[in-house]
C-alpha positions, 0 to 999 in steps of 0.5 A, a space after each residue: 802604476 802599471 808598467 808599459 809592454 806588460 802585454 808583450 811581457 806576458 806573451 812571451 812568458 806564456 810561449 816559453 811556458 808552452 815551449 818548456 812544457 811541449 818539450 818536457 811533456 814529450 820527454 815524459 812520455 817517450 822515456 816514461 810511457 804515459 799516455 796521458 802526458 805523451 796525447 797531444 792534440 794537432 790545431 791546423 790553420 792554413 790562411 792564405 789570401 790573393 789581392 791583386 798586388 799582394 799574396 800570402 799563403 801561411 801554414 801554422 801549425 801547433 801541438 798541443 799537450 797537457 803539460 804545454 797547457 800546464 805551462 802557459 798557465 804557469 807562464 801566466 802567473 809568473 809573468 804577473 808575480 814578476 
């Protein structure tokens, strides 16, 4: 049987393995010059909305390297192992 919240469970197993492999992959790359590990990619998402009694402007940005995607796959598995 499955247990309740594992969504929740593999979302937060999947934002640390970005987290963890964001900062090791800059570690790397700054101290090791790797190129391919240091190139990161910038995703830039700016909603905003005005309704007459609520307004919202967000400014969300995320950087994303190769060992950041390393690490949400490997947040993945380990949340579905555990």
């Amino acid at each position: 049987m499955r247990k309740s919240g594992g969504g929740w469970r593999t979302f937060w197993f999947m934002l640390a393995g970005l987290l963890i492999g964001s900062m090791v992959g800059d570690i790397l790359g700054s101290n090791f010059h790797t190129p391919y590990v240091d190139a990161s990619t910038l995703i830039h998402w700016h909603p905003a909305g005005n309704f007459s009694v609520f307004k919202y402007d967000l400014n969300l940005q995320v950087r994303l390297n190769l060992l950041g995607l390393l690490g949400v796959g490997v947040g993945y598995w380990l949340s579905r192992k555990l």
